[in-house]
KEFI-392522 format. One line per field, with one value per residue (C-alpha): z, y, x; residue number from 1. Coordinates in nm, 3 decimals. Layout:
# KEFI-392522
up [Z / ...]
north [Y / ...]
east [X / ...]
drenti [NUM / ...]
This chain:
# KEFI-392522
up [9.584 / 9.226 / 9.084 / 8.911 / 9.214 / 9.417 / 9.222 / 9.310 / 9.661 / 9.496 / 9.537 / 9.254 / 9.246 / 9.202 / 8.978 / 8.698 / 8.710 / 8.558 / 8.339 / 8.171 / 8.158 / 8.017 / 8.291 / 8.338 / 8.146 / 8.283 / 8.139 / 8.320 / 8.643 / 8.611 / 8.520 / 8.864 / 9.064 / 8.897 / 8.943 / 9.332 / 9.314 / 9.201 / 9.465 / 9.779 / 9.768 / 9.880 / 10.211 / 10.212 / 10.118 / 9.936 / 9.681 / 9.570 / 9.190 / 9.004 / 8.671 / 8.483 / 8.127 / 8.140 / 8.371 / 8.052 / 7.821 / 7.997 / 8.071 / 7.705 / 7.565 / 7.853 / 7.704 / 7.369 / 7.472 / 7.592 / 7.343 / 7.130 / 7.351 / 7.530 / 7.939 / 8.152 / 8.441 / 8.745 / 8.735 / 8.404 / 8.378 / 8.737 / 8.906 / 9.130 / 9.304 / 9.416 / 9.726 / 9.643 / 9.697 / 9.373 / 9.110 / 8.753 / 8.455 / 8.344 / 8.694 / 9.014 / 9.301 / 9.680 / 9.894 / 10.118 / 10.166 / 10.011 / 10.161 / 9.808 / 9.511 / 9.330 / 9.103 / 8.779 / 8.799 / 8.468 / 8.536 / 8.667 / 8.998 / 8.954 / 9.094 / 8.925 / 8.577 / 8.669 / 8.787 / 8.452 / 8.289 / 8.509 / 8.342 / 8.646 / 8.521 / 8.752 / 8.876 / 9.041 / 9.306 / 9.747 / 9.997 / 10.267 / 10.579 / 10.544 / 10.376 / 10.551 / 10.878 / 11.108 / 11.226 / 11.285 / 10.911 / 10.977 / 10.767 / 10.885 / 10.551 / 10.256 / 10.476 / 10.648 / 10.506 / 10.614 / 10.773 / 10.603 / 10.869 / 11.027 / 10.812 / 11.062 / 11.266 / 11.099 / 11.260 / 11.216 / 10.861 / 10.993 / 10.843 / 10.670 / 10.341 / 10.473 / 10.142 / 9.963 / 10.270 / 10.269 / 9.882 / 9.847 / 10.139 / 10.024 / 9.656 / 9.542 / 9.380 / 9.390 / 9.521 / 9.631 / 9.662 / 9.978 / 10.169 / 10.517 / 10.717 / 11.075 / 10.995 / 10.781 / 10.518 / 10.829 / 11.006 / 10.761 / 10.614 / 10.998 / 11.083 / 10.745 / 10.759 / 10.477 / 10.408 / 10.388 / 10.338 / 10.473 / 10.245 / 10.324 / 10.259 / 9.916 / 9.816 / 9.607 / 9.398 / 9.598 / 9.311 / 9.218 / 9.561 / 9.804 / 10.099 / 10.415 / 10.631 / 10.331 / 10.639 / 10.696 / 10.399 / 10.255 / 9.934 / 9.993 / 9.835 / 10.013 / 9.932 / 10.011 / 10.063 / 10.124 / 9.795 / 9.643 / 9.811 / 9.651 / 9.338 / 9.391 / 9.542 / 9.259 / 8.975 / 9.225 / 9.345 / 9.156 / 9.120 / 9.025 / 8.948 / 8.982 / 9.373 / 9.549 / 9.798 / 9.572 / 9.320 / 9.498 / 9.601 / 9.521 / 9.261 / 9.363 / 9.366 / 9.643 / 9.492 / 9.346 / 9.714 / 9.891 / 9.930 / 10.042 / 10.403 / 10.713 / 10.985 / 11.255 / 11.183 / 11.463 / 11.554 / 11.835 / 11.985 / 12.179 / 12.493 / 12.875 / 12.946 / 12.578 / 12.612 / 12.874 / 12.588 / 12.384 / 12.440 / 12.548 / 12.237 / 12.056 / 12.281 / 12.257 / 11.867 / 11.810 / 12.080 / 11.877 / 11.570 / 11.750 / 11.831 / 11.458 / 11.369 / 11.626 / 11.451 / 11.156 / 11.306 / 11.388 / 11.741 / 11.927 / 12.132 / 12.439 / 12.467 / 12.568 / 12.318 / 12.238 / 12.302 / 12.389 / 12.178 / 12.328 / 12.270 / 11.935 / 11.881 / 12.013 / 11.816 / 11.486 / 11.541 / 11.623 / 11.302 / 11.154 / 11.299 / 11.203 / 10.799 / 10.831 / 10.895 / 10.694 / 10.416 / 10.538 / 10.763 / 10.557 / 10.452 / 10.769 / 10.933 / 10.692 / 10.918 / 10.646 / 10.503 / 10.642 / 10.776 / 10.952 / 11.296 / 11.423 / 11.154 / 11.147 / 11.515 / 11.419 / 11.174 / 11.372 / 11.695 / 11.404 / 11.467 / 11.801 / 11.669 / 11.634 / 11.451 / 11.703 / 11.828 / 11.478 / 11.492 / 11.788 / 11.697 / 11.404 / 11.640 / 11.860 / 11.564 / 11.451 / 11.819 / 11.784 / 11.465 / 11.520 / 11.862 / 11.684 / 11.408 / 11.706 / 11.846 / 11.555 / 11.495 / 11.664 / 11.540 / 11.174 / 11.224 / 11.546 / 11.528 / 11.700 / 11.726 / 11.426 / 11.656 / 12.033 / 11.962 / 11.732 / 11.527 / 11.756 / 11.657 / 11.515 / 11.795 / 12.023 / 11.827 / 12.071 / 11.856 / 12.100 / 12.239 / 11.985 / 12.103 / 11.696 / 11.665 / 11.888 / 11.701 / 11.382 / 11.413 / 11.535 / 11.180 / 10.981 / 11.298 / 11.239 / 10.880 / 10.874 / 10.634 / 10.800 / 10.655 / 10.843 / 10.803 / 10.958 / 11.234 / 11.368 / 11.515 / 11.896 / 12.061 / 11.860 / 11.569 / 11.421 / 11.222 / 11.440 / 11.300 / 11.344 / 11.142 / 11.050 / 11.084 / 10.931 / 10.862 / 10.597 / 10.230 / 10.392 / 10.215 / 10.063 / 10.427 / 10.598 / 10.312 / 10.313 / 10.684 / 10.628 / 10.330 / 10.534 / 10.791 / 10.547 / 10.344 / 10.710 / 10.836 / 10.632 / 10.805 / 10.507 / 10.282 / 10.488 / 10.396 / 10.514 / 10.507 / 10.382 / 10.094 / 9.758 / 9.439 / 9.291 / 9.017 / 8.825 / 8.883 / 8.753]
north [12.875 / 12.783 / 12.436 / 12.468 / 12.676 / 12.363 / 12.105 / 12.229 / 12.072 / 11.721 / 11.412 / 11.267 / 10.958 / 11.296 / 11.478 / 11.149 / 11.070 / 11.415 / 11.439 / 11.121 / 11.194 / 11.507 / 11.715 / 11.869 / 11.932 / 11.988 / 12.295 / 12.458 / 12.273 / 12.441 / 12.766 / 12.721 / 12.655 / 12.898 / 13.167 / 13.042 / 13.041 / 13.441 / 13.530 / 13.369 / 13.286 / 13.648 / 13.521 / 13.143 / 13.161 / 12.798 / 12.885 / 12.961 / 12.975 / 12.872 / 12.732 / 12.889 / 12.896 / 12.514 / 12.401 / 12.532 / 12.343 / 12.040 / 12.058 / 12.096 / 11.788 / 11.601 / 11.700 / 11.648 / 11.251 / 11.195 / 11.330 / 11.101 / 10.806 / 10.794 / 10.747 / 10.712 / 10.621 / 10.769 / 11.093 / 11.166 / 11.574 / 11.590 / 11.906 / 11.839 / 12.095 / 11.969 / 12.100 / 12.334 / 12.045 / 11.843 / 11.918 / 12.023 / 12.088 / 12.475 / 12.570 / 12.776 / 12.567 / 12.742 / 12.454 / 12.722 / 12.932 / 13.265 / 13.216 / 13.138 / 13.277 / 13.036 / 12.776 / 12.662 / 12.283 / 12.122 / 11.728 / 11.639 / 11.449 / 11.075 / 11.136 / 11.408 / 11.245 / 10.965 / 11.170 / 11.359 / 11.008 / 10.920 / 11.208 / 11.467 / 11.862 / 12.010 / 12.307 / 12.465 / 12.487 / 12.472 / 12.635 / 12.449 / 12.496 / 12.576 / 12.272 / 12.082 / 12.138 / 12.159 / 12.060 / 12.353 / 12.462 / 12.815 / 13.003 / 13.338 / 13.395 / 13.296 / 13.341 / 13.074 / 12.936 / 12.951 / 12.727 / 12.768 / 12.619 / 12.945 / 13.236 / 13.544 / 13.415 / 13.288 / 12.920 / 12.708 / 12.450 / 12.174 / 12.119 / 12.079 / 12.009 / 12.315 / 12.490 / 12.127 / 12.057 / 12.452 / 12.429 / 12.109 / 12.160 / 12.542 / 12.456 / 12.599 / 12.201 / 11.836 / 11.669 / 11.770 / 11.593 / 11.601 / 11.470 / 11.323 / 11.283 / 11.321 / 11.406 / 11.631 / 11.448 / 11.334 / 11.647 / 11.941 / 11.683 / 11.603 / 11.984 / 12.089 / 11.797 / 11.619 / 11.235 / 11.228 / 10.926 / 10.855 / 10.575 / 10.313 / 10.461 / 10.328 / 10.262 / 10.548 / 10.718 / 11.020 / 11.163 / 11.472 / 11.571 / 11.818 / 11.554 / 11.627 / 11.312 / 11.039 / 10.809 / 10.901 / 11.127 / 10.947 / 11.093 / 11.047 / 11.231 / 11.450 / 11.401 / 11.404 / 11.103 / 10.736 / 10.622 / 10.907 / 10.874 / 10.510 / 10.607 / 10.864 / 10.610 / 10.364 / 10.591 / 10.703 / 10.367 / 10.146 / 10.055 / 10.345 / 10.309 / 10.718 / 10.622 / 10.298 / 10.326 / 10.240 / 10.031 / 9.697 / 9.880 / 9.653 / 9.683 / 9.615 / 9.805 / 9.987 / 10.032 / 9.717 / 9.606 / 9.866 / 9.710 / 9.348 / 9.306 / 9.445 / 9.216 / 9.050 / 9.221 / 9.313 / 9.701 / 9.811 / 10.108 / 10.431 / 10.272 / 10.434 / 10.551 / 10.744 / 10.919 / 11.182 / 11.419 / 11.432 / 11.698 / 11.592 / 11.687 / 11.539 / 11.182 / 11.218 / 11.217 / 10.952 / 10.717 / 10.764 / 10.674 / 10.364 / 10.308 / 10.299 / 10.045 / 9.849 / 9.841 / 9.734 / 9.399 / 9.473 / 9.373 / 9.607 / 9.535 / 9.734 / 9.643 / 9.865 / 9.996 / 9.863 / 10.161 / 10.512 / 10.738 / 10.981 / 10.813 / 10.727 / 11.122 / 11.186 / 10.923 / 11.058 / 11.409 / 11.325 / 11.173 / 11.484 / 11.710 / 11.538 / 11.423 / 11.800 / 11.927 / 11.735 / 11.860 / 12.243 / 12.344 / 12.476 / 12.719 / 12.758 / 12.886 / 13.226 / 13.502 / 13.715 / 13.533 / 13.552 / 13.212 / 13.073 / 13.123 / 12.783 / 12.576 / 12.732 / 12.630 / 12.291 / 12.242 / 12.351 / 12.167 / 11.842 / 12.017 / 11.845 / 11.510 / 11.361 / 11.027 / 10.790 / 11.001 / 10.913 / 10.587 / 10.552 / 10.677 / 10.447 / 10.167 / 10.241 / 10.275 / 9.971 / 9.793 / 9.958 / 9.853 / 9.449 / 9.529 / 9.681 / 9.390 / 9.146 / 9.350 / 9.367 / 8.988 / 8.961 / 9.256 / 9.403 / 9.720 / 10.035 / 10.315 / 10.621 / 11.019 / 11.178 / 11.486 / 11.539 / 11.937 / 12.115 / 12.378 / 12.704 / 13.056 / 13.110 / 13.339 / 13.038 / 12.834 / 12.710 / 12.580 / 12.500 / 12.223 / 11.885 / 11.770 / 11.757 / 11.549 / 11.291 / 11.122 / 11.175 / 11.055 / 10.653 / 10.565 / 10.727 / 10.606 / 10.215 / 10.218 / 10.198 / 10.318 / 10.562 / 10.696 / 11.019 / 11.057 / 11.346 / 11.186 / 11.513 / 11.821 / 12.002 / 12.243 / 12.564 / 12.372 / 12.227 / 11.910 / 11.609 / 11.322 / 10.935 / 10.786 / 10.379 / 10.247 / 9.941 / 9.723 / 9.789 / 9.784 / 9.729 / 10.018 / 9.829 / 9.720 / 10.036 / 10.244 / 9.938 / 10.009 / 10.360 / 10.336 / 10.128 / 10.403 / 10.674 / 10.403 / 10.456 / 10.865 / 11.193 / 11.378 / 11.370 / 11.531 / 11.900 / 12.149 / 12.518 / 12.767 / 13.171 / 13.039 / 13.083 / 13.266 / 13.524 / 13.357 / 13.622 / 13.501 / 13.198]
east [-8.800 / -8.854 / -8.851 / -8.496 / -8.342 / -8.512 / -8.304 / -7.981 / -8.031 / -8.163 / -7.995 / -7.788 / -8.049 / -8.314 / -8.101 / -8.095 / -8.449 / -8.451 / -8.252 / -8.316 / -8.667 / -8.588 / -8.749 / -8.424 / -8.093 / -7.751 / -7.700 / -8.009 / -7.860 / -7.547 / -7.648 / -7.895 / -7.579 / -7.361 / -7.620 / -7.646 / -7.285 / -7.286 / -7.546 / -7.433 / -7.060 / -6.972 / -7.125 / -7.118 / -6.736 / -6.765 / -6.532 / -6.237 / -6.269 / -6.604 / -6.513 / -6.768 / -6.735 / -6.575 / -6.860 / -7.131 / -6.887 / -6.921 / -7.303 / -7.375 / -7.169 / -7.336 / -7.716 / -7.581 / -7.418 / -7.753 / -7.996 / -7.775 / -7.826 / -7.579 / -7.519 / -7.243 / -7.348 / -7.544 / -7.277 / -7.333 / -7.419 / -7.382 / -7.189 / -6.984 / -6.721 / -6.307 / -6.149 / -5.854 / -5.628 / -5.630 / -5.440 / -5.642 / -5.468 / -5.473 / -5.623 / -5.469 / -5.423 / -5.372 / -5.405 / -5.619 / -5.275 / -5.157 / -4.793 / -4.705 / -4.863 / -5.103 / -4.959 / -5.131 / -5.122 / -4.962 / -5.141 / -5.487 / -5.526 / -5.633 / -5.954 / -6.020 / -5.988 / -6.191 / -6.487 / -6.520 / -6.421 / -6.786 / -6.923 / -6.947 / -6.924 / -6.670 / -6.820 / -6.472 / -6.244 / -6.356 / -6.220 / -6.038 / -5.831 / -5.456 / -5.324 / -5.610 / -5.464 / -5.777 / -6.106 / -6.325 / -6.288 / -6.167 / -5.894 / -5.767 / -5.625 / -5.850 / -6.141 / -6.359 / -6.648 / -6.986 / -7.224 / -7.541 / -7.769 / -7.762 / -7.813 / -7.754 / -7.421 / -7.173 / -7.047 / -6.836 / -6.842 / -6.588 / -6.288 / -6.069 / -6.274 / -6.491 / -6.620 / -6.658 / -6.939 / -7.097 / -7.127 / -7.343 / -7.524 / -7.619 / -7.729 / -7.391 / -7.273 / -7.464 / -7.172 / -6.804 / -6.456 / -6.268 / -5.977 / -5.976 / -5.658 / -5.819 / -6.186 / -6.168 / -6.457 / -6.672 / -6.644 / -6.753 / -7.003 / -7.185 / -7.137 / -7.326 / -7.619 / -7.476 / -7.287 / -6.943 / -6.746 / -6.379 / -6.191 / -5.991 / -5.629 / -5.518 / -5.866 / -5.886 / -5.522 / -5.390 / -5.193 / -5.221 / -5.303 / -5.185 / -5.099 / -5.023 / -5.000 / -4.949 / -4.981 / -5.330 / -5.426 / -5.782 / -5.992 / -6.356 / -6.680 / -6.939 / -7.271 / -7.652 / -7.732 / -7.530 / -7.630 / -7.508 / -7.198 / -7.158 / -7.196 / -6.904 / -6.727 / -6.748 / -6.610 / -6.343 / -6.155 / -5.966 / -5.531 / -5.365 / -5.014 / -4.944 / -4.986 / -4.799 / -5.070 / -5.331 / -5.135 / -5.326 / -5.673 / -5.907 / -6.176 / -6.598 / -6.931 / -7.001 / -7.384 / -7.460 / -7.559 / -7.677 / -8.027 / -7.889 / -8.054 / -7.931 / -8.103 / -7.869 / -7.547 / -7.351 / -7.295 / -7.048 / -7.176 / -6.983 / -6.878 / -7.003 / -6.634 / -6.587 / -6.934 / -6.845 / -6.681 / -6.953 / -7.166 / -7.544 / -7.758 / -7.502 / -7.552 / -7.921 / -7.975 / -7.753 / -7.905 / -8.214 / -7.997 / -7.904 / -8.238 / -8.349 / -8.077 / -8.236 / -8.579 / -8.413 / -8.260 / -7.908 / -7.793 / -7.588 / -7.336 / -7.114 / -6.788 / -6.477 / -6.177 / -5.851 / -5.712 / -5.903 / -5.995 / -5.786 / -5.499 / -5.573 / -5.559 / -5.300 / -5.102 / -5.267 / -5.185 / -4.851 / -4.796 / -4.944 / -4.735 / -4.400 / -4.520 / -4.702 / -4.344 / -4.111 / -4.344 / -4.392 / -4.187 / -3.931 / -4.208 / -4.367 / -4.087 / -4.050 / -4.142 / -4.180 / -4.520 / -4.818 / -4.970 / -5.290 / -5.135 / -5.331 / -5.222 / -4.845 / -4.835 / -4.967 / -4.684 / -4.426 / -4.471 / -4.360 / -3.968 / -3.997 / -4.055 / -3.729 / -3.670 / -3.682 / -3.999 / -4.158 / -4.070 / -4.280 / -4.548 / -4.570 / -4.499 / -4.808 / -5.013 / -4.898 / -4.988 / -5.313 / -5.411 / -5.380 / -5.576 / -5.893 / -5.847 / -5.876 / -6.146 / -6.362 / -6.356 / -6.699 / -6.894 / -6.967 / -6.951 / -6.862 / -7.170 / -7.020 / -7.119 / -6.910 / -6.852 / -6.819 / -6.996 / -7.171 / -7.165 / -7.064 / -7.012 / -6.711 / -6.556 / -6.670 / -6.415 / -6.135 / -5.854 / -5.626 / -5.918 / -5.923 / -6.295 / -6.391 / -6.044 / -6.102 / -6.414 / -6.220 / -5.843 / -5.913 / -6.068 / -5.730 / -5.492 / -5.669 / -5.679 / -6.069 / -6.364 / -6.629 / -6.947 / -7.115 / -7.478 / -7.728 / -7.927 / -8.093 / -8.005 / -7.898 / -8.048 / -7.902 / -8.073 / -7.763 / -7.678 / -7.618 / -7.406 / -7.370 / -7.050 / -7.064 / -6.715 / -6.569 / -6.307 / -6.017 / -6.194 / -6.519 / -6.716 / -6.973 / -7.096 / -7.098 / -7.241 / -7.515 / -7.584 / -7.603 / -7.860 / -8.103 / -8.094 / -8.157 / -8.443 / -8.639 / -8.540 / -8.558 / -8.273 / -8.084 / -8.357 / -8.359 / -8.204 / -8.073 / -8.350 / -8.322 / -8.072 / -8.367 / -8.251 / -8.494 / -8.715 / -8.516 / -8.190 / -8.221]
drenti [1 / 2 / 3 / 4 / 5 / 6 / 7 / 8 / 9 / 10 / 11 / 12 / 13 / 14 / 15 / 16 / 17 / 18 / 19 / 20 / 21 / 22 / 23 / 24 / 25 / 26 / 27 / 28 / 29 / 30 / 31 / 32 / 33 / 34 / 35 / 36 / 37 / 38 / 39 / 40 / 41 / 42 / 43 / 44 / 45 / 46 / 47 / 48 / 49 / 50 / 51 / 52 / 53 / 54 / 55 / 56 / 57 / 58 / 59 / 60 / 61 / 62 / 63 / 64 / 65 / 66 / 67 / 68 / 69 / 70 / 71 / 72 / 73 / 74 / 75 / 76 / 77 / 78 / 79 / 80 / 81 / 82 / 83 / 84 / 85 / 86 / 87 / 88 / 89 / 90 / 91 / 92 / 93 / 94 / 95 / 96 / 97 / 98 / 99 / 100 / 101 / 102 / 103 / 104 / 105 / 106 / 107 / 108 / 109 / 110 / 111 / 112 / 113 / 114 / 115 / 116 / 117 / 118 / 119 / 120 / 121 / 122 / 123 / 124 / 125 / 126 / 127 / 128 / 129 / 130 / 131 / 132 / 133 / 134 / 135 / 136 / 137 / 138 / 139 / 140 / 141 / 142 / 143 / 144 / 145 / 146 / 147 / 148 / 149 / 150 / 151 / 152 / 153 / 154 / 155 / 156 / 157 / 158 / 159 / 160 / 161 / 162 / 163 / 164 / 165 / 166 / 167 / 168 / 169 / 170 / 171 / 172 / 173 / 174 / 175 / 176 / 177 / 178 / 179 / 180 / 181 / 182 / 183 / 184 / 185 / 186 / 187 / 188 / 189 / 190 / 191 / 192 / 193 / 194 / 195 / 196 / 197 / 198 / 199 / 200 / 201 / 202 / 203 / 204 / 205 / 206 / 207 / 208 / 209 / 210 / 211 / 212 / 213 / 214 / 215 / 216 / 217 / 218 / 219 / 220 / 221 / 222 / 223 / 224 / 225 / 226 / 227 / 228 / 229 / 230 / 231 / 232 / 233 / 234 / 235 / 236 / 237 / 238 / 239 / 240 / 241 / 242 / 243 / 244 / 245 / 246 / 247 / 248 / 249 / 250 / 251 / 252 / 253 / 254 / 255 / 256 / 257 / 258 / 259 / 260 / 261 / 262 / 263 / 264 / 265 / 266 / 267 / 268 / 269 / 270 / 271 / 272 / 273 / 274 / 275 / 276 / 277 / 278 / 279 / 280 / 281 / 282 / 283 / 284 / 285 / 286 / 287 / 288 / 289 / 290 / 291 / 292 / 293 / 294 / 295 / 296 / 297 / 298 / 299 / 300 / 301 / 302 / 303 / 304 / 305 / 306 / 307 / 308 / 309 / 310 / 311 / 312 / 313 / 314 / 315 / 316 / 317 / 318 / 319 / 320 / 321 / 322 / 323 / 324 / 325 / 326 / 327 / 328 / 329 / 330 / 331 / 332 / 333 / 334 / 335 / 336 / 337 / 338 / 339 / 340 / 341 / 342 / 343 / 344 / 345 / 346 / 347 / 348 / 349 / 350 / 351 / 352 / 353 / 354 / 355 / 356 / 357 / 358 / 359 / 360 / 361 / 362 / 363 / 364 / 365 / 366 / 367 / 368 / 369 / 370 / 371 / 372 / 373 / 374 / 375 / 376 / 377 / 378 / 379 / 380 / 381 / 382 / 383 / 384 / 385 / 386 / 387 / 388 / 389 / 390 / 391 / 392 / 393 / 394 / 395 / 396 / 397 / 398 / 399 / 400 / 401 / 402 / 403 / 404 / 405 / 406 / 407 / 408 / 409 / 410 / 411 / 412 / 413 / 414 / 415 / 416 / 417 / 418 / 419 / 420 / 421 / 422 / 423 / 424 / 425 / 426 / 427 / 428 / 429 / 430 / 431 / 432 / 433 / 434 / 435 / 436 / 437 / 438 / 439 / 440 / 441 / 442 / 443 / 444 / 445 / 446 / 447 / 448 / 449 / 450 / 451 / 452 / 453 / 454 / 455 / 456 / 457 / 458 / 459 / 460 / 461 / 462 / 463 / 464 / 465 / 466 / 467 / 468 / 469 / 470 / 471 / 472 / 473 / 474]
């Protein structure tokens, strides 16, 4: 692999010691990724559109803003790709379904705006399960992405923000946007060997976005590394009054403290009776994740769960259902369309949810909530696996099982923040994944955690091999 086909796996931290060194512009980085993008999405399936001609545009001003002294920030000339979700002004948007014919979007999603405001190239649209209604990442219409941590067999990405994960981790963007409503950030991102960060809902504006549990629907960035992530995270939060959600989010840097000490915080770990889901490999490289926050001073502590896990999903994916139907099911119900058949019978099974059902629901998640927020008075921060499996085959994909829900749902049922971070891999040679979960608004914290971790392991620095571009095609 040559040096500029090499870069299009660097870190954003990598990426702007480049460039502002001058070792490397933005318009070669883009034209790398764009000529990945050409030579590998036919297989890797990341995207949907790639945004070519617009993505030069950008890359160009951004060399000329800084040959003319000028810097935005730590995004500045970076590419970064949007899951087919968001709304962008002048683009097609299929919200991973062909039940409709695409739509070009008249406004520009919130988050969208402020990562070009940041000074991020957007590099096009990511595939993504049927209105982001899934874990494994498949999509029997658009096509499901691929994993690119095995080149022969094509497995499973996670899902639901499936082609944002498979593009950064394969070269094909530096960073990607996401949504998580059950998972769906911390998922494709532990399932690909990458970070991906789950926000506290409200933190960052949801409008202009395809939602389809606004109970539960998050935005959150996936990235290489935690610091990375941070830096996403600060140009993406902030009141927006588009959203209600986020008219009060509050307003901090998630980077400025990433290097405050970590010593003697307080870390609840995966308690003896949740562990017997998770698959062993899985258990194994995140007790020797645990072990590592250990040698950096933080105490960890057993103690059981408010409520199960188990529960927790089942709660969440109730409230999917129903908001998933009120939302779709006049659509879903056409016979004469064609439909993922998974996430149509996902939708559907919301018909049986009757008011009083819903009502419920929202009344255990309520309960549940003030328990946790009782819980958590005496610990920082809960370390748990991200996913119960790895990445399997895709005709070993059981869709009717939820074991990828069930580490995913209790952070969006709770209201919490989650980071995922690679931690090693199982014994088919796939990512493993550890996800630091905190309190309401508590980013800073977890993503601080996180970035000690990563300050003392290289997981997150390896990437997919068989993926290099002919010195020619660059």
């Amino acid at each position: 692999m040559n040096s500029l086909d090499h870069s299009t796996f660097h870190s954003i931290g990598q990426l702007q010691q480049a460039l502002r060194s001058g070792r490397l512009t933005s318009e070669a980085l883009v034209r790398g990724q764009l000529a990945r993008i050409e030579r590998f999405n036919g297989q890797l399936n990341a995207y949907v559109e790639a945004y070519t001609q617009r993505a030069l545009g950008a890359a160009i001003a951004a060399d000329q803003q800084r040959a003319a002294g000028v810097d935005l920030g730590p995004l500045h000339g970076i590419p970064v790709a949007i899951k087919d979700l968001f709304e962008i002004a002048g683009q097609a948007i299929t919200g991973g379904s062909l039940a409709q014919r695409p739509r070009i979007s008249r406004l520009t999603a919130t988050a969208v705006q402020r990562l070009e405001r940041a000074g991020a190239i957007i590099l096009g649209k990511t595939h993504t399960v049927e209105f982001a209604f899934g874990g494994w990442g498949t999509n029997a219409v658009m096509g499901t992405p691929w994993n690119p941590w095995d080149r022969e067999v094509h497995r499973a990405p996670g899902g639901s923000s499936s082609g944002s994960a498979v593009a950064v981790a394969s070269g094909l963007a530096s960073a990607a946007l996401g949504t998580d409503t059950g998972g769906s950030v911390r998922i494709p991102a532990g399932m690909c060997g990458l970070v991906g960060l789950k926000t506290t809902r409200g933190l960052i504006s949801r409008h202009g976005l395809i939602e389809l549990c606004p109970s539960l629907d998050s935005v959150g960035p996936i990235t290489h590394t935690v610091e990375d992530a941070a830096w996403m995270l600060d140009a993406l939060l902030g009141p927006d009054p588009l959203d209600p959600v986020s008219a009060q989010a509050p307003v901090f840097s998630a980077a400025a403290g990433l290097n405050q000490a970590v010593a003697g915080l307080r870390i609840w770990v995966l308690p003896q009776a949740e562990r017997a889901a998770i698959a062993p490999d899985i258990l194994a490289a995140y007790d020797r994740g645990l072990e590592q926050l250990a040698a950096l001073g933080m105490h960890l502590v057993e103690q059981p769960l408010p409520r199960s896990l188990e529960l927790c999903m089942r709660v969440a994916g109730g409230l999917m259902s129903a908001e998933g139907y009120a939302s779709l099911g006049a659509l879903f119900e056409q016979s004469d369309l064609r439909f993922d058949p998974h996430v149509q019978r996902r939708v559907l099974s919301g018909k049986a949810i009757d008011s009083a059902a819903y009502i419920d629901l929202h009344n255990q998640r309520r309960a549940a909530r003030k328990a946790m927020q009782e819980a958590m008075l005496n610990v920082d921060a809960c370390v748990f696996p991200t996913n119960a499996v790895g990445s399997v085959p895709l005709d070993q994909v059981d869709e009717y099982g939820t074991p990828l829900a069930l580490l995913g749902r209790f952070a969006n049922l709770l209201n919490l923040c989650s980071v995922a971070l690679p931690v090693g891999f199982d014994g088919q040679g796939m990512p493993v994944s550890m996800q630091i979960v905190g309190k309401a608004f508590a980013e800073p914290l977890i993503l601080r955690i996180g970035h000690a971790y990563q300050q003392q392991t290289d997981w997150h620095q390896l990437t997919p091999s068989g993926w290099a571009l002919d010195k020619e095609a660059v």
